[in-house]
N, C-alpha and C positions, 0 to 999 in steps of 0.2 A: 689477614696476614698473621703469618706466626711468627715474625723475627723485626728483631728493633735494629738501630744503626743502620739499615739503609742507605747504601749513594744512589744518586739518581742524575744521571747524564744529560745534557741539556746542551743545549747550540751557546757556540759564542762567549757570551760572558754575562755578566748580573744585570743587564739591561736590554737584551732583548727579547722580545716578544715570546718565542720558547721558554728562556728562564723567568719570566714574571710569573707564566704558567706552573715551572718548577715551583718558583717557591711558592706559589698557592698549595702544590699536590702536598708541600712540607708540612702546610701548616694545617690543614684537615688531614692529613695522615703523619701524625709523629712516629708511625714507625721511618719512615725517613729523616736521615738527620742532617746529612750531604748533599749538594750537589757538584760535579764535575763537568768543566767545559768543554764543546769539542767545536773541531771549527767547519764542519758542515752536518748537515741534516742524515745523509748516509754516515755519516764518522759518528753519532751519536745510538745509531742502531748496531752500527759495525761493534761498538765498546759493550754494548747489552749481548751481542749475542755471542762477541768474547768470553764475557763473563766479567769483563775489566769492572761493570758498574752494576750493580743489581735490576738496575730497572733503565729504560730509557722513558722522556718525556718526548710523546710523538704527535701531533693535531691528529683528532680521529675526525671530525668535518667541520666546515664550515657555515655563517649564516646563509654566507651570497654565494656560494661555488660548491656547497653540496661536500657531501662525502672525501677524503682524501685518498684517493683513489691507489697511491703507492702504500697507504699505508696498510689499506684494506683490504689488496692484495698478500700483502706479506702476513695476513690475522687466517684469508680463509686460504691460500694452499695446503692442498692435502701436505704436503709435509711440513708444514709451518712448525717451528718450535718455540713461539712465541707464546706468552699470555700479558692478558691484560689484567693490573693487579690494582688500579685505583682509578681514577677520574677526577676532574675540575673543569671547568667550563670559566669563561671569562669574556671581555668586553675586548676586543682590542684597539681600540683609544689610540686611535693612529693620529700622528699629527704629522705638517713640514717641516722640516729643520733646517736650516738656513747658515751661511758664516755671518757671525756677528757684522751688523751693518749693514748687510744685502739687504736688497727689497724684491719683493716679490716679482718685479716687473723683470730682473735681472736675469734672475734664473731660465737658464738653456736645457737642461740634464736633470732628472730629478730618478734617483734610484734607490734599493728599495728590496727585501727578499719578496719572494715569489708570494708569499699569503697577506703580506699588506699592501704588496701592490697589488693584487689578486681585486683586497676590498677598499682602496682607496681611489682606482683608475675610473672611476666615472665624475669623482669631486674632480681629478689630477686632468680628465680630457675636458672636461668642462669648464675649469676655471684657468687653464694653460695651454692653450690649443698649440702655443708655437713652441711647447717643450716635447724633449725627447723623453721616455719613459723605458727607463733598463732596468730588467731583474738581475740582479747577482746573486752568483751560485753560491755564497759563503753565507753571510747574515747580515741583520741591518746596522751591528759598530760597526764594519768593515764601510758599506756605504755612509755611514756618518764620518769616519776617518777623511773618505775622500773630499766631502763638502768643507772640512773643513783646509784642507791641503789646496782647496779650490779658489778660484778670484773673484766669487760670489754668485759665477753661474750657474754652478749646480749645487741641489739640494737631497735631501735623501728622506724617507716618510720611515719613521722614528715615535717612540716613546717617551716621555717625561724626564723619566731618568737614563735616556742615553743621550737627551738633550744636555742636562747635568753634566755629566760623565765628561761628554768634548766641549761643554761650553759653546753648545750651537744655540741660536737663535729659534725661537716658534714663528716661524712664517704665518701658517694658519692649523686651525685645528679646533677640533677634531674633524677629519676629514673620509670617514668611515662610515658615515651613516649609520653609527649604532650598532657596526658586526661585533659578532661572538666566535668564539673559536671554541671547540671542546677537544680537550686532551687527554689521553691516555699516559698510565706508564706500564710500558712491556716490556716484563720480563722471560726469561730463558725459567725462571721459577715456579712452579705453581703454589706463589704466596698467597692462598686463596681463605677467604674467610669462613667459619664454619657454619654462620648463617646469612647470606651473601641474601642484598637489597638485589643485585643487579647480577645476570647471568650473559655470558656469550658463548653462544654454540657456534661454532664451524661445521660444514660438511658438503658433502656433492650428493644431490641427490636429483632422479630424472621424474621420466612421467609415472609414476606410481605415488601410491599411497601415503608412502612413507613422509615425505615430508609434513602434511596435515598431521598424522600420528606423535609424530612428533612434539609439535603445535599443543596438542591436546596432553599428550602426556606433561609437559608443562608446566600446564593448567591444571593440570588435580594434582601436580605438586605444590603452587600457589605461583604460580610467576605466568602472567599474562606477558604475551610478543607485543612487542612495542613497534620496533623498527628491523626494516631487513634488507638486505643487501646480495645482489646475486653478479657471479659473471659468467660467460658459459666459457664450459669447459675446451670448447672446438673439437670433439670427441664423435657427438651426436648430438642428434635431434633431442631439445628439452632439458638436456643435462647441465645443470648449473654448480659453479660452486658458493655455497651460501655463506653468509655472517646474519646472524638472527640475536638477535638483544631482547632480552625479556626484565619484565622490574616485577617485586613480590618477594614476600620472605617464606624460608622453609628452609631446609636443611642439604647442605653440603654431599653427604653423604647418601643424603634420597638422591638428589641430583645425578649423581654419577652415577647410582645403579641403575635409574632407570635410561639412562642413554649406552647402555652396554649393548640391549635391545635396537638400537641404529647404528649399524656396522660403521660408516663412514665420519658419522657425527664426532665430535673431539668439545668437549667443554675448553672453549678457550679462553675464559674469564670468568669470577667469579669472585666481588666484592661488596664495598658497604658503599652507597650512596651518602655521601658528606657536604654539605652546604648547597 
């Protein structure tokens, strides 16, 4: 990155699961110094590509559900104007949160955003057969609000400090079997590093050459392909659009000339791996 003071846009408020992520991206990257709430997961991209916040804070995959599939679309569209400018990875240490006093046996409703119920519903079918299980569209203080507005039947799957926050009770926990989330923050910016650990290419490419070449050109710049991601385009036979991650040090500047040479290709990331 080349610029300090940084905001970085985050769902909700200072205890959910997006912003613990924020403020991890804070604290391995002090060019951020901010973060700003938004109150859904589209309203926090919507703000990045405003321009309202310099970066947004968005799950790039998961341990148990694999890639995030909206987010990953919006990285490789040929017309994407997004880049990815840092990274953090984390635990998400899901727990139940409960109204003060409820017992476990109580609870009817147990609700939850989409990526901790996503990695908590095999504890939540397992150990609550007779409960309901809702994702809300907003985030998980919104579900923790309602447990506690509640008569102790429903509960919401929550963090430490949004149990804090409303004064909910821990039912059980952790209830996640050890998932990880890894996160991106995307900006409208290309605040890219001048000798970048970690590269991301975009591009559509079919059945020819080109994509190997690629691959290889790479490689003699120093950044081995790690991981990679395709969808097809529905166009024709073979044509994919790619997301390719490469890790390796070398230069900023090499990088970008040598993908001038792949028409479609778009450097769309390019930072320092931190913790």
């Amino acid at each position: 990155m080349i610029r300090t003071g940084l905001k970085l846009g985050a769902l909700g408020g200072p205890h959910t699961f997006n912003a613990q992520a924020a403020k991890l991206l804070l604290e391995r990257y002090p060019e951020f110094t901010g973060i700003a709430y938004y109150p859904t997961s589209d309203a926090v991209i919507e703000a990045a590509l405003r321009g309202d916040v310099d970066a947004a804070c968005a799950p790039e995959q998961m341990s148990k559900t694999g890639v995030h599939k909206g987010m990953l679309a919006r990285i490789t569209a040929p017309d994407s104007k997004l880049y990815v400018i840092a990274e953090a990875a984390r635990g998400y240490d899901c727990s139940l949160l409960g109204k003060p006093g409820a017992q476990l046996s109580q609870v009817r409703r147990v609700l939850g955003h989409n990526g901790s119920i996503a990695h908590s519903r095999a504890w939540l079918e397992a150990n609550m057969p007779g409960a309901s299980i809702e994702v809300v569209e907003t985030h998980s203080a919104v579900a923790a609000a309602a447990v506690l507005e509640s008569d102790g039947s429903v509960a919401s799957v929550g963090g430490a400090g949004l149990a804090r926050e409303f004064g909910l009770a821990t039912l059980a926990g952790p209830i996640d079997d050890g998932s990880a989330v890894n996160y991106w923050a995307v900006s409208l910016q290309q605040l890219f590093s001048q000798s970048p650990t970690r590269l991301l290419v975009s591009g559509r490419f079919g059945d020819d050459d080109q994509l190997s070449d690629l691959v290889r050109a790479m490689a003699d710049l120093g950044y081995r392909l790690r991981t990679a991601y395709s969808q097809h385009t529905g166009r024709v036979l073979s044509e994919q659009d790619y997301m390719l991650r490469f890790a390796g040090t070398g230069k900023l500047q090499s990088v970008r000339a040598a993908l001038v040479g792949f028409g479609s290709a778009r450097l769309a990331g390019a930072w320092d791996a931190r913790g």
